[in-house]
C-alpha positions as CSV (number, residue, x, y, z in Angstrom):
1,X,20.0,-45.5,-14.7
2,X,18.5,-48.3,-16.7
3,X,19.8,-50.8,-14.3
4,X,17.2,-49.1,-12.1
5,X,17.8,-48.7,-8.0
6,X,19.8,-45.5,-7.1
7,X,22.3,-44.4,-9.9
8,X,23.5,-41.7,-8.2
9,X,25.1,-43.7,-5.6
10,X,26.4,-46.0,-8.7
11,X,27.9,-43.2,-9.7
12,X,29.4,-41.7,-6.4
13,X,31.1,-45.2,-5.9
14,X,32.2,-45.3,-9.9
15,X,34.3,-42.2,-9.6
16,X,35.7,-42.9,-5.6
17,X,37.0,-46.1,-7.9
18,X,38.0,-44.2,-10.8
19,X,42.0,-43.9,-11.3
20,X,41.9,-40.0,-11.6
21,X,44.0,-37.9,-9.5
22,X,42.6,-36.9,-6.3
23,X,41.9,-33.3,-7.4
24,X,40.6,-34.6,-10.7
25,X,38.3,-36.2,-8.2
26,X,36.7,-33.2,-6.4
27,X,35.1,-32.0,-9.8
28,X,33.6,-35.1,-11.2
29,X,30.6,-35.1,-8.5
30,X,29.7,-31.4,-9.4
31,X,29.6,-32.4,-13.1
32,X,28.0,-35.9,-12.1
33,X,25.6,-33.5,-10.3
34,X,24.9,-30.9,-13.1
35,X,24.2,-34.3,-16.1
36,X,21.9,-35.7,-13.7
37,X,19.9,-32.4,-13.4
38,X,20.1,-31.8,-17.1
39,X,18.3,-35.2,-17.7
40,X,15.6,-34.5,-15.2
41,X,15.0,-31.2,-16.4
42,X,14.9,-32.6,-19.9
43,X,12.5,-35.0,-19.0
44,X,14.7,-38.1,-19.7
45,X,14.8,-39.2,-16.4
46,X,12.6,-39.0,-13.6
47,X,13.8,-39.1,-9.9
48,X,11.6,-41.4,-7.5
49,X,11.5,-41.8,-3.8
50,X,9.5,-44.1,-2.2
51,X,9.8,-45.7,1.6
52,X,13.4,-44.0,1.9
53,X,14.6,-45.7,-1.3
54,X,15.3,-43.6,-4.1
55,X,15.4,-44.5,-7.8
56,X,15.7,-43.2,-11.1
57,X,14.4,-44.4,-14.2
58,X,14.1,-43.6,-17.4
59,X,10.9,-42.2,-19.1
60,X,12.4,-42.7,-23.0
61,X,13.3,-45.7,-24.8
62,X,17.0,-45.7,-25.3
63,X,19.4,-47.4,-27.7
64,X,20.9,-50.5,-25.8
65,X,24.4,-48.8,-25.9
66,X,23.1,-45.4,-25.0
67,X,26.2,-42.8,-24.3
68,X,26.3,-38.9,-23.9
69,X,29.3,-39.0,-26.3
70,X,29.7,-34.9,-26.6
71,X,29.3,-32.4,-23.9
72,X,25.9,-31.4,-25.2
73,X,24.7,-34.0,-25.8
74,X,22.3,-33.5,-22.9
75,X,21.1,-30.7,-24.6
76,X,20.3,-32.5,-28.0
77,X,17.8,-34.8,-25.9
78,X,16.2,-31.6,-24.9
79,X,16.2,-30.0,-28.2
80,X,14.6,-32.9,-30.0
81,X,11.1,-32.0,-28.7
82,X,11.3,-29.2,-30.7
83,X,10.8,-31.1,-33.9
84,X,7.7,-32.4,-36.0
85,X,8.1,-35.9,-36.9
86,X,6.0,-35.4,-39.5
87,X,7.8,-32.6,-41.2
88,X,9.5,-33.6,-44.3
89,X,12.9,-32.8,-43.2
90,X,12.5,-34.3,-40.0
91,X,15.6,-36.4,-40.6
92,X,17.9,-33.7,-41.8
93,X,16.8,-31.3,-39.2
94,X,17.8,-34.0,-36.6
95,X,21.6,-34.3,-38.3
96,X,21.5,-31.0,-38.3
97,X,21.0,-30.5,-34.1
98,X,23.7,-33.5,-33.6
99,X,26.2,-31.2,-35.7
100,X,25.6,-28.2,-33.7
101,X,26.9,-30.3,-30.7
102,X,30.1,-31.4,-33.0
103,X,33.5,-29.8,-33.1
104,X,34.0,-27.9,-36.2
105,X,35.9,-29.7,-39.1
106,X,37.3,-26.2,-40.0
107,X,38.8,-26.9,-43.4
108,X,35.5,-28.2,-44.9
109,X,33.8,-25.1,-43.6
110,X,35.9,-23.0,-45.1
111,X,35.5,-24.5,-48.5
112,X,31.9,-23.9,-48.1
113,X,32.3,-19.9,-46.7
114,X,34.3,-19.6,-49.6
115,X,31.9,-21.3,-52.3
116,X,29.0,-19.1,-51.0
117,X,30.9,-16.3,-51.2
118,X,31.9,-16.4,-54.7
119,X,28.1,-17.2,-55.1
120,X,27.5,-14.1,-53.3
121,X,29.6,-12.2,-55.5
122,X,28.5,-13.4,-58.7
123,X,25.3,-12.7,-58.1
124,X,25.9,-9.4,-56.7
125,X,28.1,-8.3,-59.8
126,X,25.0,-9.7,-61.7
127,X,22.8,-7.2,-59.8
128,X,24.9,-4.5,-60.6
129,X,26.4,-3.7,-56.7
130,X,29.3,-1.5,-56.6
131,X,32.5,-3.0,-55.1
132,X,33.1,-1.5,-52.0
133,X,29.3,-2.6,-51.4
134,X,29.8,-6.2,-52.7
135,X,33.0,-6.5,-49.9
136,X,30.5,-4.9,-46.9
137,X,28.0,-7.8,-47.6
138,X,30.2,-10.6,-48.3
139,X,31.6,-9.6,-44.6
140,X,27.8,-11.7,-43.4
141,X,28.1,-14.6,-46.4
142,X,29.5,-17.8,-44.2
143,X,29.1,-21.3,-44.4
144,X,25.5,-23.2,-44.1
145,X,24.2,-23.0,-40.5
146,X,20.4,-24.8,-40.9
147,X,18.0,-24.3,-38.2
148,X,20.3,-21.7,-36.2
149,X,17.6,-19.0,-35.0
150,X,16.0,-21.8,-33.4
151,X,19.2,-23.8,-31.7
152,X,20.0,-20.5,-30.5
153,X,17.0,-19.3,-28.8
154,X,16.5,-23.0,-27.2
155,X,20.4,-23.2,-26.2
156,X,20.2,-19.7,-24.6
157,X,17.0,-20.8,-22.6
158,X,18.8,-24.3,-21.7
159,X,21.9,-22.6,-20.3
160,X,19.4,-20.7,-18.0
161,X,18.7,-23.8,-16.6
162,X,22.2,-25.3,-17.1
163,X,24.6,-22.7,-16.0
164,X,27.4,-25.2,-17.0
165,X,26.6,-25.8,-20.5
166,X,27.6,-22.1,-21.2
167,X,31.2,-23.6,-20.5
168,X,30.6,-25.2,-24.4
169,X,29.9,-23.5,-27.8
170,X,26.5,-24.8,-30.1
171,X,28.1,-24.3,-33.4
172,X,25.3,-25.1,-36.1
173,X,26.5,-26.6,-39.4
174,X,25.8,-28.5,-42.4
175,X,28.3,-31.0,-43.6
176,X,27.3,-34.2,-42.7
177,X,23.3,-33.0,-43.9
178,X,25.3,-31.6,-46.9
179,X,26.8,-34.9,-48.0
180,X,23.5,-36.4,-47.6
181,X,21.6,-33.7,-49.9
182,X,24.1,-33.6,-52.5
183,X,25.1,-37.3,-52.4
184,X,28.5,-36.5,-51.8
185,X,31.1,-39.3,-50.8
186,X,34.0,-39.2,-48.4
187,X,36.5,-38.4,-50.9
188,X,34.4,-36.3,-52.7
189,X,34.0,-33.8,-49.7
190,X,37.9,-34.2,-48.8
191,X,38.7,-33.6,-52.9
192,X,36.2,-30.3,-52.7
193,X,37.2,-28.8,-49.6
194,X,40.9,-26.9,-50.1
195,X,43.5,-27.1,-52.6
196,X,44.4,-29.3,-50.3
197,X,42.5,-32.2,-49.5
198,X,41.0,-32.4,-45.4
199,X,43.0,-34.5,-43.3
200,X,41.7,-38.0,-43.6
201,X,41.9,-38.8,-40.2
202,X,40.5,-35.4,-39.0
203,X,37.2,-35.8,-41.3
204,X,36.5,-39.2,-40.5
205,X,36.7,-38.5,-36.7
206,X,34.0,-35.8,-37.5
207,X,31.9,-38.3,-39.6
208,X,32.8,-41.3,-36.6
209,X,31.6,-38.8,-34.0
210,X,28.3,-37.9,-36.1
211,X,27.3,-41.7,-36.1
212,X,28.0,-42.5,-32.6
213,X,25.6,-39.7,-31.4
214,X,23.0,-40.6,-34.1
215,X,23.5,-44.4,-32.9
216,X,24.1,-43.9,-29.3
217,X,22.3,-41.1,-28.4
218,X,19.3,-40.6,-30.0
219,X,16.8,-42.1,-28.8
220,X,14.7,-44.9,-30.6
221,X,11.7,-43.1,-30.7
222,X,13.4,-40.6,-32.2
223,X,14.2,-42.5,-35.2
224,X,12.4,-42.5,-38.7
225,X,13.1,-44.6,-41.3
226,X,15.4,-42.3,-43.3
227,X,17.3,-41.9,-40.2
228,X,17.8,-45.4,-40.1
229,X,18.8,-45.8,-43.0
230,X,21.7,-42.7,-42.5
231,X,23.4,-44.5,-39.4
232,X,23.5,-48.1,-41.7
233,X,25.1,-46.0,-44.5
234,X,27.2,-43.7,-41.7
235,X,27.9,-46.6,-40.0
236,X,29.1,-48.7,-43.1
237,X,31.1,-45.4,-44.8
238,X,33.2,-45.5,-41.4
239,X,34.1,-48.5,-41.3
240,X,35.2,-49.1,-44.9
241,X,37.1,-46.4,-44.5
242,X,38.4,-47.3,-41.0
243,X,37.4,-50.4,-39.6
244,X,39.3,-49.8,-36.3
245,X,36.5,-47.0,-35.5
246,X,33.3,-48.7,-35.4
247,X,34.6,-51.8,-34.0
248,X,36.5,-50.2,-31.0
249,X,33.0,-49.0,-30.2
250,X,30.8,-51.5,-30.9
251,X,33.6,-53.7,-29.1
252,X,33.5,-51.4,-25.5
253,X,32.5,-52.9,-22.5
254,X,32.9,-56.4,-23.7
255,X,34.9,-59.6,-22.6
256,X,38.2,-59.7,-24.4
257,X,37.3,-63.0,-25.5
258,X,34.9,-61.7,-27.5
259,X,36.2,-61.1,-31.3
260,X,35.6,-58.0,-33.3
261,X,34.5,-59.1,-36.7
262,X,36.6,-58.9,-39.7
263,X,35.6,-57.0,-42.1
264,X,34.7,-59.6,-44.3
265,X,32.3,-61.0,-42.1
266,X,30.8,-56.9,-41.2
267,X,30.1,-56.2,-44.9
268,X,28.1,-59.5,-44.8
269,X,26.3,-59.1,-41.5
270,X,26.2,-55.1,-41.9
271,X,23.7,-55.9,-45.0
272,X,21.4,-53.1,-44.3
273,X,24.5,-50.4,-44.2
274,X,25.6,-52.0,-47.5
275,X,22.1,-52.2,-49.4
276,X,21.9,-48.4,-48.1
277,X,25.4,-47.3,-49.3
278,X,24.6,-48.7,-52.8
279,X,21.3,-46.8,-53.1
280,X,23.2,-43.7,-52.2
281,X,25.6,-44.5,-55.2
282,X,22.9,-45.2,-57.2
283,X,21.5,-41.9,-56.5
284,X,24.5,-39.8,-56.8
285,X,24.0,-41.5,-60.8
286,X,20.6,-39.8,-60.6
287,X,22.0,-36.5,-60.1
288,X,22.0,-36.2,-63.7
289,X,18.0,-35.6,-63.7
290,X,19.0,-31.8,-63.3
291,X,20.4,-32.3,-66.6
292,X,17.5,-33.6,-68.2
293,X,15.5,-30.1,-67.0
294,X,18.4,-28.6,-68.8
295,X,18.0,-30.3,-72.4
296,X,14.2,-29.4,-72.0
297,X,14.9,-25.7,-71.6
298,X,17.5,-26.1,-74.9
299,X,14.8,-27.0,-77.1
300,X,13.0,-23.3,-76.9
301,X,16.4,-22.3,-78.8
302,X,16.8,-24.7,-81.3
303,X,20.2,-26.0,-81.6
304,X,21.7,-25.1,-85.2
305,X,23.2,-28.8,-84.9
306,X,22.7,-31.8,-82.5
307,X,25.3,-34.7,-82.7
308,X,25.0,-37.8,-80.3
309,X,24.7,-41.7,-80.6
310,X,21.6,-43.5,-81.7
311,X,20.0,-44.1,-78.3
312,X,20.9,-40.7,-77.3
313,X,19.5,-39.1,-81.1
314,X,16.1,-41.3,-79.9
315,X,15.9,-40.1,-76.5
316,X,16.4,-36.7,-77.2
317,X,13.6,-37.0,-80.1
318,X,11.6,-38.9,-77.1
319,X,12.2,-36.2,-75.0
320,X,10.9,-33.5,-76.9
321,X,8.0,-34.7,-77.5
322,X,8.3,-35.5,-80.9
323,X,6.5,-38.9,-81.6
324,X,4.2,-36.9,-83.9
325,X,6.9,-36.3,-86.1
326,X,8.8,-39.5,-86.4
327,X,7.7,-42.6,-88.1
328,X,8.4,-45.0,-85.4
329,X,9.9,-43.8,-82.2
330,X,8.8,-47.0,-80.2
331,X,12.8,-47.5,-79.3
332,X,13.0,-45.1,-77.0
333,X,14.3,-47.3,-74.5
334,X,17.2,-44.6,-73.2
335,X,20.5,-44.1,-73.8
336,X,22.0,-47.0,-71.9
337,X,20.4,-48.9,-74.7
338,X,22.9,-49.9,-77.6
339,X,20.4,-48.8,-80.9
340,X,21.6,-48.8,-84.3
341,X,22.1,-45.6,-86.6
342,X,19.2,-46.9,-88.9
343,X,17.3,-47.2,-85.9
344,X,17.6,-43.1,-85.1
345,X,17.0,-42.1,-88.7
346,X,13.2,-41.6,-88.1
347,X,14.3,-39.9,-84.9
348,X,17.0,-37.2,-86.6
349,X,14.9,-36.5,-89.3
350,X,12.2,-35.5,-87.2
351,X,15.0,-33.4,-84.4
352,X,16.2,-31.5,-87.9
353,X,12.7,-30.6,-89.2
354,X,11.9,-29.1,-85.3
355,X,14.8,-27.3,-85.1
356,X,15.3,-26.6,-88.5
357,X,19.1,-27.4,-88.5
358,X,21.1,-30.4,-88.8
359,X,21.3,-33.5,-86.5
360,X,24.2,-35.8,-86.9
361,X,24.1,-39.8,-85.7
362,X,27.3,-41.3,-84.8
363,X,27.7,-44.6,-85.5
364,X,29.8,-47.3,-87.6
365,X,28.3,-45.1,-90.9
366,X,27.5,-41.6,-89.9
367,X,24.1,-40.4,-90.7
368,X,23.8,-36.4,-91.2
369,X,20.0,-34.8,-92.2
370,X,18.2,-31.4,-92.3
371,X,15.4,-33.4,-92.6
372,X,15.4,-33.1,-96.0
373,X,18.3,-34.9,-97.0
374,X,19.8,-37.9,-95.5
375,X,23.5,-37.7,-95.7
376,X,25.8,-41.3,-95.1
377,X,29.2,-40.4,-94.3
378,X,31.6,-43.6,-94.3
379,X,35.5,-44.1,-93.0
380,X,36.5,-43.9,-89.4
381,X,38.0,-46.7,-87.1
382,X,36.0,-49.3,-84.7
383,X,39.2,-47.8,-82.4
384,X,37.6,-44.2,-82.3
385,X,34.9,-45.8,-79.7
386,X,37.8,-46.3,-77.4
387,X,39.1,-43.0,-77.4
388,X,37.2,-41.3,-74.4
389,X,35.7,-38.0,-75.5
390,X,36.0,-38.8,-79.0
391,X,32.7,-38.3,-79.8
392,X,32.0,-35.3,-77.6
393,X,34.8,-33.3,-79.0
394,X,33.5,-33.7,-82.5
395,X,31.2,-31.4,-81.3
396,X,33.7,-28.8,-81.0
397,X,35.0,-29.7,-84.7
398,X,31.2,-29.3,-86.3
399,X,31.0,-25.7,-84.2
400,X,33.8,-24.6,-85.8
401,X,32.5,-25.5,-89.5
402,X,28.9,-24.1,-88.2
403,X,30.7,-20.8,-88.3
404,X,31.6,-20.5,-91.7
405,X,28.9,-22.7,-93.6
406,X,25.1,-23.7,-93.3
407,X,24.4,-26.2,-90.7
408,X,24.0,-29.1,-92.8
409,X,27.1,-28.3,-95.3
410,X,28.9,-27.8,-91.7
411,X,27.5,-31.0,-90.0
412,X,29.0,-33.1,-93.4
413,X,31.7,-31.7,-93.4
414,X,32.8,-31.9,-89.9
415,X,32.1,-35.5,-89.8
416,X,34.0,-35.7,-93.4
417,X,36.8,-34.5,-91.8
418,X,36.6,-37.1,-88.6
419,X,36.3,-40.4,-90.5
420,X,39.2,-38.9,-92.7
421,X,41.3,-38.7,-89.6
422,X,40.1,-41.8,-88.2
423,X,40.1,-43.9,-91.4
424,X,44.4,-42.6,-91.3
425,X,45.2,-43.1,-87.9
426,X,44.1,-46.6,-88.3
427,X,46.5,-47.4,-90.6
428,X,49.1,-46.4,-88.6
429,X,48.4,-47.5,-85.0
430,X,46.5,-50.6,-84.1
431,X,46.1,-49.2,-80.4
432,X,43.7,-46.8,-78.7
433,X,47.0,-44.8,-77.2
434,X,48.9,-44.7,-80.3
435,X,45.7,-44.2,-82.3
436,X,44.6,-41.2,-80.5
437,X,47.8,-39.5,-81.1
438,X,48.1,-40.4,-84.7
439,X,44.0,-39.4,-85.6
440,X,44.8,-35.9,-84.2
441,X,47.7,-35.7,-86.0
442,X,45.4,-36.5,-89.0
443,X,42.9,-34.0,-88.4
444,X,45.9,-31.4,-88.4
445,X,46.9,-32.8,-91.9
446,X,43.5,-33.0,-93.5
447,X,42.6,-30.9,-96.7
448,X,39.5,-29.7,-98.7
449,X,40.3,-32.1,-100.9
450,X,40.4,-34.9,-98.3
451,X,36.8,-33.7,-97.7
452,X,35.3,-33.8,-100.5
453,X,37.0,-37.3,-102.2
454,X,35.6,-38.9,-98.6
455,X,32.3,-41.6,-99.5
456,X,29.7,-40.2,-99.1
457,X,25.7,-40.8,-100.0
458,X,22.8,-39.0,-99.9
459,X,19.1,-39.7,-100.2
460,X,15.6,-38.2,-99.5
461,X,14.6,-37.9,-96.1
């Protein structure tokens, strides 16, 4: 049709010349027949006849490789006027009518029946809801199906005016619009579907599938930015997953002279799919802002101790609003800064005084204070700060002396007991794997005694 002239008759001679079998042959008109009134009806292409010539052209812009790659695909074209551009989830309400088109990747939907049903059912134990009430409504939890009251209503009008399409199912889902909303990767979705993982090939042909009808059949006009910016990061995902994909498409039709890039030379010429992909990374770091509304809501309850690092003792102070209290917390730069323990002691004092606890700095000389007192606890091993989750499960270690002593008497003596163990272990092993074993051996093997003879040195806050 956008060669202009009459397509039909294109088409009539393109499937007498087609290799199909003979009887293969006698349906392809009818279906030729049904498309072409789809598209009119849709108002994508408009039939003219003037002077005995007939000719069809079409009213849209189209992408250059436009393609109906799914049987209802025609019916996506139509559906698209019922969106508002200007709505903010314009772009995820437009993935969301190409999935409905999809075939179901069946393992990743079950995943997600079966997470919002044990949502369902937590929340309905919450509520109180007696069993045999619980299993009646988890009979109606399934997976996410966004905008289906509306794709059904529009699809059961289209087939009034499509017969054929009734020979297909609209199946409305959310996994592709999922990934983008949680900034989930490919292996992330395949790790969280099953105890199993997804077939690899399976889920890429479902994400290859989404980007060709995003890139191929979508029409221009229909495109915002953000949706751009999902068929660059679709589009690169694919193919550094599976190169053969994208490149057997973007490849069709052409001379077999004509080379398919390597991959070296896509990631370089594909740089809008890669400056995309690396924002999306970037924002599946972000994801820890949730966490950050979570350490707001903590500080109604006062934490009876709070251990971290400098920066993270000065961000936290920073946080909480507590630049009233503290002589100097200009530092606040964030934790990815590397600040030293003398540089939090403003910032501690002033978390113990708020919460009226004890806050402990970790650091080449431990600093513990109730904002009071200003403990220094000395020992350990620069080979501790290899140890991943050495810090963190100290915080386990000063919870169990918070339940049999004061905060501050359980916060020194905690950290007493980890710079004992630490101080050991380095005599013994002069590498993070052997160290690791020998410090918790030490912790096993420390006494009161070792406790109290470990250097320690207080001072006023």
């Amino acid at each position: 049709m956008a060669q202009g002239g009459d397509a039909w008759s294109r088409v009539c001679t393109l499937i007498e010349d087609a290799s199909q079998s003979d009887e293969e042959k006698l349906r392809l008109p009818t279906r030729a027949e049904e498309i072409f009134a789809t598209l009119i009806a849709a108002g994508v292409v408009e039939r003219r006849e003037e002077a005995g010539e007939v000719e069809y052209v079409t009213t849209i812009d189209l992408p250059e490789d436009f393609a109906l790659d799914q049987p209802l695909s025609p019916f996506l074209l139509a559906a698209l006027e019922l969106l508002d551009p200007e709505s903010e989830t314009y772009a995820l309400d437009v993935i969301s009518m190409v999935e409905s088109t999809l075939d179901d990747p069946r393992q990743v939907l079950r995943a997600q029946e079966r997470k919002a049903r044990d949502a369902a059912i937590a929340s309905m134990k919450a509520d109180g809801i007696e069993y045999e009430e619980r299993m009646e409504r988890l009979e109606e939890v399934t997976y996410p199906k966004p905008l289906e009251e509306l794709l059904d209503a529009a699809y059961e009008r289209y087939c009034q005016d499509v017969p054929w399409a009734r020979d297909f199912e609209l199946s409305p889902k959310s996994v592709l619009r999922d990934m983008i909303e949680t900034v989930s990767d490919f292996k992330g979705v395949r790790r969280g579907a099953t105890a199993s993982p997804v077939p690899r090939a399976r889920f890429l042909r479902y994400l290859s599938d989404a980007y060709r009808v995003l890139a191929r059949t979508v029409p221009a006009d229909r495109l915002d930015d953000r949706l751009r910016d999902v068929i660059a990061w679709l589009g690169y995902l694919v193919r550094t997953v599976d190169s053969s994909l994208v490149d057997e498409w973007n490849s069709a039709g052409q001379a077999p002279a004509i080379a398919v890039p390597s991959m070296e030379e896509a990631v370089v010429q594909d740089r809008h799919g890669l400056t995309v992909m690396v924002k999306t990374r970037c924002s599946s770091v972000c994801a820890w802002l949730p966490r950050t509304q979570l350490v707001n809501e903590l500080k109604q309850y006062k934490p009876a101790i709070v251990r971290g690092n400098a920066s993270e003792i000065i961000a936290l102070a920073g946080l909480w609003g507590l630049e009233g209290e503290a002589a100097d917390l200009s530092r606040v730069r964030g934790v990815d800064t590397t600040d030293t323990v003398d540089a939090a002691r403003d910032a501690a004092v002033a978390l113990a005084r708020y919460t009226g606890g004890a806050v402990v700095v970790s650091g080449e000389v431990d600093l513990i204070t109730d904002g009071t007192t200003v403990a220094k606890s000395h020992g350990g091993s620069p080979l501790m700060s290899k140890i991943t989750g050495c810090g963190c499960s100290q915080g386990g270690v000063l919870a169990v002396y918070a339940c049999a002593a004061d905060p501050f008497t359980a916060a020194v003596c905690g950290t007493a007991v980890y710079n004992v163990a630490g101080t050991r272990a380095a005599a013994v092993a002069d590498a993070p794997a052997s160290f690791k074993v020998a410090f918790i051996d030490e912790l096993y093997r420390a006494t009161a005694q070792d406790i109290a003879d470990n250097r320690l040195e207080l001072e006023e806050a």
